[in-house]
C-alpha positions in Angstrom: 96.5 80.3 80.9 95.8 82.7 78.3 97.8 86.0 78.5 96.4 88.0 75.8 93.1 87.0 76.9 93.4 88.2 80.4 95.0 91.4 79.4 91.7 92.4 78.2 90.4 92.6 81.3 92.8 95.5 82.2 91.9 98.9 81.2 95.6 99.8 81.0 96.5 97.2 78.5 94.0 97.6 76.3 94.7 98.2 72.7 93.6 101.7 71.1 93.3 105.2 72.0 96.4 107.5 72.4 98.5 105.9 74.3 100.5 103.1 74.0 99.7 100.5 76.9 102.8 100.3 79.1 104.9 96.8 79.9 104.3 96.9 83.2 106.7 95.0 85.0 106.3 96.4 88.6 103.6 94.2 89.9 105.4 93.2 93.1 105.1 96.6 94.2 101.3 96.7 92.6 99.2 94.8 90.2 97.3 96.7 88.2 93.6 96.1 88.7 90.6 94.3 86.1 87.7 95.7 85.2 85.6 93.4 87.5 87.6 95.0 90.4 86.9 98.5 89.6 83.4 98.0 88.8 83.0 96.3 92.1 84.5 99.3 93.4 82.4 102.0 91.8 79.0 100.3 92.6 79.6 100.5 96.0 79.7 104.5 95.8 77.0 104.2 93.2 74.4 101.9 94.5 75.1 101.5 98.4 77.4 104.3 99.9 77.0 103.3 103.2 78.2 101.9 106.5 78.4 98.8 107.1 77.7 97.4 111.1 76.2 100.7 112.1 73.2 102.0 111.0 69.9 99.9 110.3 68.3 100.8 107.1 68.5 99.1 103.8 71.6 100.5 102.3 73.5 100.0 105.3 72.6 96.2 105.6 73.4 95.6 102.0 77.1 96.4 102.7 77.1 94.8 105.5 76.1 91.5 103.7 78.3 92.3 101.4 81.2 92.4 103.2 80.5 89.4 105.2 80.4 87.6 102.0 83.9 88.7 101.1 85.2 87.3 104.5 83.8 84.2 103.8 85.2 84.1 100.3 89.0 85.4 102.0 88.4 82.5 104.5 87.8 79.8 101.6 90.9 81.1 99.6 93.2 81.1 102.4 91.8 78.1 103.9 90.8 79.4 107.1 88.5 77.3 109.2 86.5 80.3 110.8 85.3 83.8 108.5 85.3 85.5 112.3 89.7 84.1 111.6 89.8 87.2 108.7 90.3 91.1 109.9 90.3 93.4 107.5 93.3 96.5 107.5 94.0 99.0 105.8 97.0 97.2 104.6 99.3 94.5 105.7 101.7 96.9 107.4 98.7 97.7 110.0 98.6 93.7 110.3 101.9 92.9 111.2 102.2 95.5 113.6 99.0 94.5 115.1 100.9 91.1 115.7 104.0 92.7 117.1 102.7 94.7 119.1 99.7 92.8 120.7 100.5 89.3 121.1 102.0 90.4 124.4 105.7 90.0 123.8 107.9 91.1 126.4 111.2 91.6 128.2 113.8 88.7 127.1 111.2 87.5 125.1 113.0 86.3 121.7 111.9 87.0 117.8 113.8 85.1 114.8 113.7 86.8 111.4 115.6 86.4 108.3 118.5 88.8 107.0 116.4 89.9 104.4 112.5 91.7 105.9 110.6 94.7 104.2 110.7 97.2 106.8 107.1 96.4 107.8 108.8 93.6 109.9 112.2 94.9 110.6 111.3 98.5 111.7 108.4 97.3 114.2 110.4 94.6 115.9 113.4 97.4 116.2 111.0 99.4 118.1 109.2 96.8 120.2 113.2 96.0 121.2 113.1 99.4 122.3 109.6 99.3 123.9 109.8 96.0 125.5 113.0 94.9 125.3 112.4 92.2 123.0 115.5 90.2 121.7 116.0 89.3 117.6 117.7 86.6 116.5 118.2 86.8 112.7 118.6 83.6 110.3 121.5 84.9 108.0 120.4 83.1 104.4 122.2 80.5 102.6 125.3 81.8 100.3 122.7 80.6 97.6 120.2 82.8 99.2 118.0 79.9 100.0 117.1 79.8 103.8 119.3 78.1 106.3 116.8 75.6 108.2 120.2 74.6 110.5 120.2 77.7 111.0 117.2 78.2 111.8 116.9 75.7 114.1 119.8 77.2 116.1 118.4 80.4 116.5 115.5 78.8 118.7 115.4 78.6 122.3 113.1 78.1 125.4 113.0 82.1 125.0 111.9 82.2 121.6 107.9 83.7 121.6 107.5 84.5 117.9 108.8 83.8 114.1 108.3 86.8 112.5 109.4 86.5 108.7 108.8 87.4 105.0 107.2 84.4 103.4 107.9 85.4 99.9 110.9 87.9 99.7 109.4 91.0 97.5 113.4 91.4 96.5 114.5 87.6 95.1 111.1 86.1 95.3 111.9 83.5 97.3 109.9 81.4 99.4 110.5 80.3 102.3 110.0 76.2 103.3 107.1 77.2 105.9 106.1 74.1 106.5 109.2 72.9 108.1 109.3 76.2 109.1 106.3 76.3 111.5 106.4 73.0 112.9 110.3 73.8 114.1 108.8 76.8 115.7 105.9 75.1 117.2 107.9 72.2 118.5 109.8 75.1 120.8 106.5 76.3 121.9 106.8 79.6 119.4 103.9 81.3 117.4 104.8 81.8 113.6 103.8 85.3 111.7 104.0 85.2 107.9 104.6 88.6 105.8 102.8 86.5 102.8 102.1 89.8 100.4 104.2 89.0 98.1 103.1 85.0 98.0 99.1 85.6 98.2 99.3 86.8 94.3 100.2 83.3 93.0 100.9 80.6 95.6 97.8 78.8 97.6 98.2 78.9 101.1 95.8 77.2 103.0 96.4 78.4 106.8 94.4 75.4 108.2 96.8 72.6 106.9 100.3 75.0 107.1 98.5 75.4 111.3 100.6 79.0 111.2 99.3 81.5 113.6 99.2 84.6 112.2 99.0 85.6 108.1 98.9 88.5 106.3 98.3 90.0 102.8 97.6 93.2 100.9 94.8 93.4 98.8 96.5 95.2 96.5 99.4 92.7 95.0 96.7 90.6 94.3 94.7 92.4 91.5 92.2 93.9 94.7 91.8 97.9 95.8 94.9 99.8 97.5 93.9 100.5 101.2 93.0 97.2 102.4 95.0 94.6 104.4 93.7 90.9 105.3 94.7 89.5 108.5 94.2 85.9 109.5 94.5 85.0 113.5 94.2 81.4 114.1 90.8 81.3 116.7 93.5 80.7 119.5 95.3 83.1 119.1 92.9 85.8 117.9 91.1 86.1 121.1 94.8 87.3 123.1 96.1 89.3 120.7 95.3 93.2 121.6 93.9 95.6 118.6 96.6 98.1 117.7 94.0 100.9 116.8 90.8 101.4 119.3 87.4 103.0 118.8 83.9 103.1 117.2 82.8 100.0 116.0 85.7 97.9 118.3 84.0 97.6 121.2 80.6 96.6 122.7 80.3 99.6 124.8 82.0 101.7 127.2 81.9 103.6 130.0 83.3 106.8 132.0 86.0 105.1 133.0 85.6 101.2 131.1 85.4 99.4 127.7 84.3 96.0 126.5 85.7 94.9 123.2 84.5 92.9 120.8 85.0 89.7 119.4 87.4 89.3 116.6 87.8 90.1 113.9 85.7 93.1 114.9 87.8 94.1 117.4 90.5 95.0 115.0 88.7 96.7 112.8 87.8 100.0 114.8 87.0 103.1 112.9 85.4 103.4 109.5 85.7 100.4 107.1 87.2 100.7 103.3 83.8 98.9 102.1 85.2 99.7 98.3 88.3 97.7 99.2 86.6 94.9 101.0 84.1 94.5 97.8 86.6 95.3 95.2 88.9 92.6 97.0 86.1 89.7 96.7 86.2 90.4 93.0 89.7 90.2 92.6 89.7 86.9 94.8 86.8 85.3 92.4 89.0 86.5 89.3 92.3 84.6 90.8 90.1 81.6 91.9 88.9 80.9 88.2 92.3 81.2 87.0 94.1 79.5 89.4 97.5 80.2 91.5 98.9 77.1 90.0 98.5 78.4 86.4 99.7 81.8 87.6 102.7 80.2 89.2 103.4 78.2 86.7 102.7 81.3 84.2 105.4 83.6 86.1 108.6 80.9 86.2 108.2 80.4 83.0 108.5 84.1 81.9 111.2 84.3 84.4 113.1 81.4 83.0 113.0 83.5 79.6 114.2 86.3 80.8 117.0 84.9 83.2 118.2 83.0 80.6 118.5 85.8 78.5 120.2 88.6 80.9 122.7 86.2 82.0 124.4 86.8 78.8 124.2 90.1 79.0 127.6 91.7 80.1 127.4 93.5 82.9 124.3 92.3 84.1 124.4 90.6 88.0 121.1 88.6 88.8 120.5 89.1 92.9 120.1 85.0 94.0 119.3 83.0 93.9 120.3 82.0 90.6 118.0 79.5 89.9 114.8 81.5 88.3 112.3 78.2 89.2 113.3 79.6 93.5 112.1 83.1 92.5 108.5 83.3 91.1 107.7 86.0 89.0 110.3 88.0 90.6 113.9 89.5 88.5 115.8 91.7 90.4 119.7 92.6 89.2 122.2 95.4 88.7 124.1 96.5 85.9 127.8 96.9 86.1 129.0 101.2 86.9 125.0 102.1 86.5 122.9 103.3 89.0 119.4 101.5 89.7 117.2 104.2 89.4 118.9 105.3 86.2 118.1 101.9 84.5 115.1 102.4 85.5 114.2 105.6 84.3 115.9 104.8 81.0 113.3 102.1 80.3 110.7 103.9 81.2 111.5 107.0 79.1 112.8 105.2 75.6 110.7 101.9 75.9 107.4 102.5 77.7 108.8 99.6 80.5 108.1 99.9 83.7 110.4 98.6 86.8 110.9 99.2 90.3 114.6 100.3 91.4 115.7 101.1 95.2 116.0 99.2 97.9 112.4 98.0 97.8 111.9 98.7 101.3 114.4 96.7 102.6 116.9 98.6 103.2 119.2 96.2 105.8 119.4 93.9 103.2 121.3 96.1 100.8 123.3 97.7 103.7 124.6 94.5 105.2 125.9 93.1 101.6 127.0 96.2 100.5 124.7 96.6 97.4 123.2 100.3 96.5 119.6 98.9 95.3 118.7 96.9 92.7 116.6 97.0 89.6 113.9 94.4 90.3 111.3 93.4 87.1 108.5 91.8 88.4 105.6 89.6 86.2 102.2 88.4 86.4 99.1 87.1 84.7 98.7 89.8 82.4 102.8 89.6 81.1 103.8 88.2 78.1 107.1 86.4 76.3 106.7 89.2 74.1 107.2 91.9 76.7 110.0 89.3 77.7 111.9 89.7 74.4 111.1 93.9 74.5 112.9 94.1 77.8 116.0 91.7 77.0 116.3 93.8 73.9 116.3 96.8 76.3 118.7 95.8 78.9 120.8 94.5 75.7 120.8 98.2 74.2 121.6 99.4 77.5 124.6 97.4 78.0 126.4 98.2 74.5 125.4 101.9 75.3 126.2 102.9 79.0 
């Protein structure tokens, strides 16, 4: 894979004008987007600014088309056996909550998690605990920060109705075994529910042969259009699982006092569509599918090797695990001995042009239970370079001797 020949697909990084282009190293919170995506995007208000599913006429239809092209293209790239298996969100937060919250868990009903979920997981189950009276069982992680498939195993029981985790953790980067994972859960008669946002952007996942229930992605760590969320329900499943939002366009009719929904995916996806988003994200899935998750995977370890190997000589400098750069895709987080996160941060940003994320990334429990006040997290992609590599080590190196 060629970096400096994708980076001319990216507006931002492109050479010329005023501005410097940025090293952009916060693409775990957002990729930035290729010119393919954003044209896709601005033909849609330029040529067919319509509706798709409602009205009749030409313009209408051509979305409509459109859009059932790009759930057939989603389905391919996740593997999904059925298009009518792909719902489009608004974003992968809507998704998991849709899961939560209408796959009809109740009272005593169990949930297993890992120590270490983006809110979008933790905060819904804390209030279906308080809704339904749900009971969480979470897998504390390896002292390696790998996952604990002992564990794991001990936290199910004949109570257990759903594993709800973080595929890829969007603060280490590590992935979880879900193979192993899935058929452990399965054997006890659980569904599984994968947060994959953070894994769609460079690992293939193919739902069909993985036979997990429920998967979700945002469009938007994957080069696509922010505002757009894909759900996959396996057919099963799909067909008991309750929308979370209800209106126009999710049902077949309704009267005084009744209402019929439709089938899925339909009946998740009540209430104006983000067409842009849906066509914007079949461009971005066409781009990733002529370069390949494997070459991006392979692409982001090694910069990550670079840079690990680098930072751990770097006094001061603690990498979050685990240690081994190969378990955490394109994904760096750390702290820096007596500094605060978001002053790292904004110290690379303001004498370096390098952008980071610093926090607690939306997961906040997992800085509270190990005691840690955030994290600087550098995060790399397709477009990244080992030059950008070297810019930042030289960086964190000035900061060191200076602060």
């Amino acid at each position: 894979m060629d970096a400096a020949e994708i980076r001319r697909d990216f507006p931002l990084l492109s050479e010329g004008g005023d501005r410097e282009p940025p090293i952009y190293f916060d693409n775990a919170c957002q990729t930035l987007r290729p010119r393919c995506v954003i044209d896709a995007v601005s033909e849609y208000y330029e040529s067919t600014p319509a509706c798709a599913g409602r009205s009749s006429h030409r313009l209408a239809t051509e979305v409509s088309l459109k859009c059932d092209d790009v759930r057939a293209e989603a389905a391919s790239f996740f593997g999904a056996a059925d298009p009518a298996e792909i719902a489009f969100l608004k974003n992968a937060t809507e998704g998991l909550n849709t899961v939560i919250f209408g796959s009809g868990l109740a009272k005593g009903d169990e949930v297993v998690t890992t120590d270490y979920e983006h809110n979008s997981v933790h905060v819904p189950l804390l209030r279906a605990a308080e809704v339904y009276g749900i009971r969480r069982r979470i897998v504390r992680s390896s002292s390696d920060g790998t996952f604990d498939l002992e564990a794991f195993e001990e936290a199910l029981s004949d109570s257990t109705r759903l594993v709800a985790m973080c595929l890829t953790s969007n603060v280490t980067g590590y992935t979880l075994p879900a193979r192993e994972i899935v058929e452990m859960a399965h054997s006890r008669g659980a569904q599984v529910l994968f947060d994959a946002a953070q894994t769609a952007p460079s690992m293939h996942i193919d739902v069909g042969s993985l036979d997990v229930d429920y998967l979700v992605v945002s469009a938007h760590k994957m080069l696509g259009p922010s505002g757009l969320g894909i759900m996959y329900a396996k057919n099963e499943s799909s067909h008991r699982l309750a929308p979370l939002i209800y209106g126009g366009h999710g049902v077949t009719g309704a009267t005084l006092d009744s209402f019929e929904l439709l089938p899925p995916p339909e009946r998740f996806e009540a209430g104006l569509q983000n067409y842009s988003g849906i066509i914007g994200t079949g461009a971005a899935i066409r781009y990733l599918d002529r370069i390949g998750l494997d070459a991006v995977a392979e692409h982001e370890v090694a910069l990550n090797r670079r840079m690990t190997r680098a930072l751990r000589g770097i006094d001061g400098i603690r990498i979050l695990s685990p240690a081994d750069p190969n378990l955490r895709g394109g994904i760096l987080s750390f702290n820096i001995k007596e500094m605060v996160p978001h002053d790292v941060a904004m110290i690379l940003d303001n004498s370096r042009n390098i952008m980071v994320r610093s926090g607690m990334h939306c997961c906040h429990s997992l800085f509270e239970s190990r005691r840690i006040d955030g994290a600087v997290r550098a995060s790399m992609y397709i477009y990244n370079t080992a030059g950008e590599v070297d810019e930042f080590i030289q960086a964190m190196e000035d900061i060191s001797q200076k602060f």
